[in-house]
N, C-alpha and C positions, 0 to 999 in steps of 0.2 A: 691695258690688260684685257685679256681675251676674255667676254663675260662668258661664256661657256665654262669657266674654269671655276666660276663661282657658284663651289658645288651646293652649300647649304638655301635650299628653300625656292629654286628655281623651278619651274614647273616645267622647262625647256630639258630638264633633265629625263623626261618621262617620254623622250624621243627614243629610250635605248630600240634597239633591232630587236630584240627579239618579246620587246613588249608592244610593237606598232599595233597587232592582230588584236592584242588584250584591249587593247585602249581605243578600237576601232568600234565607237557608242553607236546608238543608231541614229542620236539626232549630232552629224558631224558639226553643228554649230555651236554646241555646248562651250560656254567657257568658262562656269561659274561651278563652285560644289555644290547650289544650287540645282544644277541642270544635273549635275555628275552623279552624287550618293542621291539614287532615288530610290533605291530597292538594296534589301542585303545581300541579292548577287553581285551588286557593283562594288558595297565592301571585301566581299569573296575573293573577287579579283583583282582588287587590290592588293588583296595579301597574298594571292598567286602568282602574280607579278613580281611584287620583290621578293618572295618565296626563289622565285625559279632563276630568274638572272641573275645571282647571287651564290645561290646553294646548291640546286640539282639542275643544272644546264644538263641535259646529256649530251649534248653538242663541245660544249665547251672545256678541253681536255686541261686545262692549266686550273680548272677548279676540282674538277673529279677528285671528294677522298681519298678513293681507292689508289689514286696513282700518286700518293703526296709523298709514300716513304720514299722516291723519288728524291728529296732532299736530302737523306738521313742514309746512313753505314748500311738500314736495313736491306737498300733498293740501289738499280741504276735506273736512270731514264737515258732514255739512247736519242730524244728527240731534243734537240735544243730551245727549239721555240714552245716546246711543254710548259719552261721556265723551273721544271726543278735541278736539272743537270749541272748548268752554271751555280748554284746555290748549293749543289753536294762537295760539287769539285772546287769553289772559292775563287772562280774566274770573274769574280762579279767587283763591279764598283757603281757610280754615280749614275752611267749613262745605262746600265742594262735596264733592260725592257720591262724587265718581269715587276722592277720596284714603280714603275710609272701604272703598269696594268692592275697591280692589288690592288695599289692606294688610290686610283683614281675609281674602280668599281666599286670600294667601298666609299668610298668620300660622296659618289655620285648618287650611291642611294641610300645616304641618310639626308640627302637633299631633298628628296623625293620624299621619303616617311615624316621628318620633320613638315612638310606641306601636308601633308595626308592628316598626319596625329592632329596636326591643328586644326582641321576642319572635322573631322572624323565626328564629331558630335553637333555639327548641323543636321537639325533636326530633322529630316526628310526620309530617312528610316525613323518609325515613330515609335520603335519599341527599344524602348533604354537599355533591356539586356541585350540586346542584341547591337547597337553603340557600343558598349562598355567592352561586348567581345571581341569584338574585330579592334577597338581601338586597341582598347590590351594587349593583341598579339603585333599589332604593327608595335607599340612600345620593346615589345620583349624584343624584335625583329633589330627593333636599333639598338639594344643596350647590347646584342650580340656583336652587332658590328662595333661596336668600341670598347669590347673585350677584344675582338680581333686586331682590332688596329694597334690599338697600347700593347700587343702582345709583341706585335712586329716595330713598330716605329716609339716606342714610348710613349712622350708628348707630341700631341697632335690637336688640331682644331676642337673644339669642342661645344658645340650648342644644343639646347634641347627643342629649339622654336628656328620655325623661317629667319633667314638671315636674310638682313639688305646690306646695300654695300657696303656699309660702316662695321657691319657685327661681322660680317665676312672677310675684311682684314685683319680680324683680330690677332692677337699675340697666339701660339699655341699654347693648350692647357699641359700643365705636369703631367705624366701617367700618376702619382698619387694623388691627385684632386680630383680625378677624371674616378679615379677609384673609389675614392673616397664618397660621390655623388651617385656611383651607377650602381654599387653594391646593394645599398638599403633601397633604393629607388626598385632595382630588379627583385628585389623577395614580396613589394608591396608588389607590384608589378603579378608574380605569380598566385599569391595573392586571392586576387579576383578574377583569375581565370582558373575556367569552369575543374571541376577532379579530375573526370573520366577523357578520352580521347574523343573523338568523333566521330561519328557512324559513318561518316564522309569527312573528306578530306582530314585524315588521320597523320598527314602529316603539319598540320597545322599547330602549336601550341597549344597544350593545357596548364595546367596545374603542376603537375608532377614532372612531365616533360622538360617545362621551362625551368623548374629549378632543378633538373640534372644538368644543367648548362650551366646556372649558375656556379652551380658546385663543382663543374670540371676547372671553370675560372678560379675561382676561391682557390683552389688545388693550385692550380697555374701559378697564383700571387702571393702562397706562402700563408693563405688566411683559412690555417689547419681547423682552427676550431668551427667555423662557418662551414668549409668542404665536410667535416664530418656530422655536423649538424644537419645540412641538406641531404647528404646520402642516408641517413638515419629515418628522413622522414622518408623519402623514396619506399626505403624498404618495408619501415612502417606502413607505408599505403595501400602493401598487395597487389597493388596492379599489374606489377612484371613480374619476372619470373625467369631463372636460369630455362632454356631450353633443353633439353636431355642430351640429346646428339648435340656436340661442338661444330662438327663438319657441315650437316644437315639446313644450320641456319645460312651458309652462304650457296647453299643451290637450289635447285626447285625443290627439293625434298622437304624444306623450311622454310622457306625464304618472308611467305606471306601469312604462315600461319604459327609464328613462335610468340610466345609471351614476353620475348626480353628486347627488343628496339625499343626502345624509347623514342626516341628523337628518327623520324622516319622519313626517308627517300625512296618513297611510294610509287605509281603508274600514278598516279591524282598527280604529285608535285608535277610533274614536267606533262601533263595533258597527255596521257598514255603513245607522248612519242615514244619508239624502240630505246630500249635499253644496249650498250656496247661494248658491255664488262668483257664479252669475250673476244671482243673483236679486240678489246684493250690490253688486255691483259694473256692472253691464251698464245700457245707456240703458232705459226703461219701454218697452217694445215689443208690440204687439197684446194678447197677453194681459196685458199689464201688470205681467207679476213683474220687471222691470226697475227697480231701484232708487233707483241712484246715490246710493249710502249716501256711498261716498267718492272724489273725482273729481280729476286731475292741475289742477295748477297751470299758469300760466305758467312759473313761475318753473323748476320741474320740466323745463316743455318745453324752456325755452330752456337750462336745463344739456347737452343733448347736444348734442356738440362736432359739428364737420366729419368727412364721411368721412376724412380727411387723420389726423383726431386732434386737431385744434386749436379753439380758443374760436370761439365766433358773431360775436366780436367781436374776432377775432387773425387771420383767414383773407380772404386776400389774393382769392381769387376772386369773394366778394359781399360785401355792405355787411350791418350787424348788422341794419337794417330789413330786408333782401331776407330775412334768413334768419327773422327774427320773421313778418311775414306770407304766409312760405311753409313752415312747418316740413317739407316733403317735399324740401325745396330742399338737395341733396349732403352729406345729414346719415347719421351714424351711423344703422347698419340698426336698433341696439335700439331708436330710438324708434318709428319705425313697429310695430315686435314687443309693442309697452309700452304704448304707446297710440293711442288714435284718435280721432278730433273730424271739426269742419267739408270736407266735400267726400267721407270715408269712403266706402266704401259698407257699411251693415250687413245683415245678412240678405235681402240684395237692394236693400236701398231705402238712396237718397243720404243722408248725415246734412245737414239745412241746420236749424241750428240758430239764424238770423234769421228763419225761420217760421212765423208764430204758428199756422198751422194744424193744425203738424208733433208730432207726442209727441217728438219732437229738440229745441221750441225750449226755450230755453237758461232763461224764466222760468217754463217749469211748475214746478210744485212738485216732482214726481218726476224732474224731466232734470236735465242736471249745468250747475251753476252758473257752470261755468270756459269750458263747449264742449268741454272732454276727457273722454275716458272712459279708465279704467284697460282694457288688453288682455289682460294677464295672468289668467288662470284663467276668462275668458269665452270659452265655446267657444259656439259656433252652434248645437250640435247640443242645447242644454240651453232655444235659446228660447222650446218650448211645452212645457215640462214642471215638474213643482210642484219638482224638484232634480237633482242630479245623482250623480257620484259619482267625481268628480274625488280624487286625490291632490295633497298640497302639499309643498312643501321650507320643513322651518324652519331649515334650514341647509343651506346644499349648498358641492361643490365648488369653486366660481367663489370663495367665499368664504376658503376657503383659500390661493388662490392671490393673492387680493390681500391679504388678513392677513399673508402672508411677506413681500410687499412693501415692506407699511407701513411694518412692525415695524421693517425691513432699513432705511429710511429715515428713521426716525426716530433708529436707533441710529448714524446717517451710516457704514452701510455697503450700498451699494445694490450689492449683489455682480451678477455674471451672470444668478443665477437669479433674484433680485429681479424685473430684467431680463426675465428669462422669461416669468416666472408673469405680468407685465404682459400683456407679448406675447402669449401662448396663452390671455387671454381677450379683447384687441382683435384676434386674428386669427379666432377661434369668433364673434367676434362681424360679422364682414364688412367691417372698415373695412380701406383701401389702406394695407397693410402696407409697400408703398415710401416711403412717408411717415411711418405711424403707427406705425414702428417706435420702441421707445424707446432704443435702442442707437444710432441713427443721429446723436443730437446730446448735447452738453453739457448738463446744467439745476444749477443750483444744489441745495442743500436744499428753499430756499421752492420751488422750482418744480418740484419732484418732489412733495412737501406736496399745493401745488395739484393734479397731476395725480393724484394717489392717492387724494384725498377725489374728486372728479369723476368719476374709474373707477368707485368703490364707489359713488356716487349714480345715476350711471347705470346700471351694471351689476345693481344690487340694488331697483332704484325696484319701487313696491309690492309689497316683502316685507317689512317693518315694521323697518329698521335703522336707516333716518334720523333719529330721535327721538334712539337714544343717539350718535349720528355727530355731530350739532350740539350736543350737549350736551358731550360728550367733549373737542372739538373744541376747544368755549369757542368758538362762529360763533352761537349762537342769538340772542345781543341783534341780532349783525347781521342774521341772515335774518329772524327771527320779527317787528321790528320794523319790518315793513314791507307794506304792503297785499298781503293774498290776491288776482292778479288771474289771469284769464282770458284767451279767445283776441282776437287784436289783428286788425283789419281797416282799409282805408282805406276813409273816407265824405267824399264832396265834397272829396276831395283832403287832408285830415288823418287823421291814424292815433288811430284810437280801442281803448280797449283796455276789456273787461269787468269790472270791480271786484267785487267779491264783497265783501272786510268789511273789516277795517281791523284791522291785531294790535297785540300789546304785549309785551315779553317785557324783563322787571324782571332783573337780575344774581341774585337771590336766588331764583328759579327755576329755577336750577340743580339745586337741591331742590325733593323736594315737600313739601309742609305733613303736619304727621297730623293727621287729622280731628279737631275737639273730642270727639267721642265714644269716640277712642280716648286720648284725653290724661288723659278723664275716669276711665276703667276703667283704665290703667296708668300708675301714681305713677312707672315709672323710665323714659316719655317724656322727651324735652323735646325743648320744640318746635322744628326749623330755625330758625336767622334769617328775620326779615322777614315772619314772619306773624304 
């Protein structure tokens, strides 16, 4: 067995690439935590380290948020080696790449935090609050990554201390045992870390932060009462706050100065390298760093409901065609704020993406495949330049507020504030609240269900939550199982629509597969059903 493989508690793990510069101390002889934690800058960096290769690479395109609905009905990804494109279209089994790349970045740094957490309190920072806080957020750091992991793989390894090679062949844990230990572990956990955010490095864990992550998990696992209990306190805290403008928070107009991220992918997280949201997401434009890595669906489009608050195909003013090939047609303002396509205008010039002369049309290689483009974190002001330096929300406010909702309706208790928290994000968001009020009519369970997944698809479209939303859901055979298309036109009196590829999504995809390479190097795999 390959000891590189033996991911828990290895110190050999702390060779990743893009942490060599972090961990380049000034006395290169140090081997001890001794020599290592001598100052709270060295715990600093510690948590910026697994912070960054982990969560905000801006290098590293197969983590990036923003490009995950890439997976999911909402998006295409056009680049294969992305690793979302095989996973929307179901071309995946044992040997793809992308289950060897997740499970081994995460496996690889909770080998690393587990060494860290354990020493983390040699005494050589001599001020105890300041131990307790950095160890506290490397904890929270790991109980993330095995919310991550059992989200994807189920049962998987599980320790909370350096492994040696006996504890490191262990059997894998259930995902309910794993759960059962990370859930109460992670509230103590948030706990004793500090209220407020940080005057610096704000995208670090606090308080409140760490338990909106909790609470998006709980959400995840069906543990209603606990998701509403944590968004409750959230709100209770005052610290965040709906932002006014919806559109605002994803370009410079907001970006760094709104009160609803929570959970923040700062310039601090990744050492104020350039930001590439537009290189990533934006149409190929004069200079060409226009991407469209990953680009809105139809499917996507036509989820936003009527400014009213009603289906495309429930709303008594136009017919479900009128609204398909006019998507500007008395719709919800998020979409226009979310995204943009055919008749647009971009940086001055029309988007007409049926012309082949145009860097818009729709079969270049680098234009988007659908005619949409994602709107979110493309700002204008980044079109001629090699990055930017955008901030992102890997969790905000808005989220909170429809997580209590859920919760509240799934537990068939849709109290007032349920109620609420609906409302004060379809009112933030602009639609005619004399209608789109949810107080104003009766709905069953199923039809609060439906509107609660719809809010959050709408409301959250290219932020990367759709993936575990239809998976959670148990909707993927339904959406996933059905062609990726594009934007819908009328030609000689018929309605044509753009096709892009054709998906597949099997019941036993609810999991992922472990890669043969990890089945090979750890005996206490076993593999998911169906691969």
């Amino acid at each position: 067995m390959r000891k590189s493989i033996i991911y828990f508690g290895l110190l050999a793990s702390m060779s990743l690439a893009s942490c060599e510069k972090f961990l380049d101390k000034t006395d290169p002889t140090a081997t001890s935590f001794v020599e290592f934690f001598n100052t709270e800058e060295d715990l600093r960096r510690v948590i910026y380290s697994s912070y960054v290769d982990v969560f905000t690479s801006v290098g590293a395109r197969g983590l990036l948020f923003y490009l995950d609905d890439g997976k999911t009905d909402n998006a295409y990804s056009r680049v294969e080696g992305d690793h979302h494109q095989r996973i929307a279209n179901g071309n995946i089994n044992a040997n793809t790449p992308a289950f060897l790349y997740y499970y081994e970045l995460q496996m690889k740094h909770l080998g690393r935090l587990n060494t860290f957490i354990a020493n983390a309190n040699v005494p050589y920072v001599e001020d105890e609050a300041v131990r307790t806080k950095f160890k506290s957020i490397l904890e929270a750091m790991r109980v993330w990554h095995y919310f991550k992991l059992t989200s994807r793989w189920a049962n998987v390894p599980f320790l909370l201390e350096p492994a040696n090679m006996e504890t490191a062949l262990q059997p894998a844990k259930s995902k309910a045992e794993i759960l059962e230990t990370i859930f109460p572990l992670a509230e103590e956990i948030a706990n004793r870390l500090p209220d407020k955010e940080y005057t610096s490095d704000a995208y670090m864990f606090n308080k409140y932060s760490f338990k909106a992550i909790i609470m998006r998990y709980a959400l995840y696992n069906g543990r209603y009462e606990l998701a509403a209990k944590l968004a409750k306190e959230i709100m209770d805290s005052g610290n965040y706050s709906l932002h006014p403008k919806y559109g605002d928070m994803f370009s410079y107009k907001a970006d760094k100065t709104n009160k609803e991220y929570i959970v923040k992918f700062d310039m601090e997280s990744h050492a104020n390298s350039a930001t590439n949201s537009f290189r990533d997401l934006a149409p190929q434009y004069r200079t060409g760093n226009g991407q469209s890595y990953v680009v809105p669906t139809k499917a996507l489009v036509d989820s936003y409901w009527t400014l009213q608050g009603r289906p495309i195909d429930a709303c008594p003013l136009h017919t479900k065609e009128e609204y398909e090939l006019n998507p500007k047609l008395n719709r919800d303002p998020r979409l226009a704020s979310s995204v943009f396509g055919q008749g647009d205008t971009f940086y001055g010039d029309k988007i007409d993406i049926y012309n082949t002369g145009s860097l818009f049309y729709y079969e270049n290689q680098r234009s988007s495949k659908s005619g949409y483009w994602f709107k979110k974190f493309v700002d204008e002001t980044d079109a001629f330049k090699s990055g930017g330096n955008m901030h992102f929300p890997l969790l905000r406010y808005a989220e909170v507020l429809l997580t209590y909702a859920e919760a509240q309706i799934m537990l068939g208790n849709v109290d007032d504030l349920a109620k609420d928290c609906i409302n004060q994000v379809r009112k933030r968001a602009g639609l005619d609240m004399t209608i789109a009020d949810v107080k104003l009519t009766n709905k069953t369970k199923e039809e609060w269900i439906k509107l609660i997944q719809n809010e959050r698809r709408t409301e959250l479209a290219g932020e990367g939550l759709r993936y575990d939303d239809i998976l959670r859901w148990k909707i993927a055979e339904q959406v996933l199982n059905q062609p990726a298309l594009g934007h819908t036109r009328m030609v000689n009196g018929k309605k044509e629509t753009i096709k892009i590829e054709d998906r597949e999504f099997k019941q036993n995809n609810y999991l992922w597969p472990f890669h043969e390479n990890s089945l090979r190097v750890e005996p206490g795999l076993v593999q998911n059903p169906g691969y």
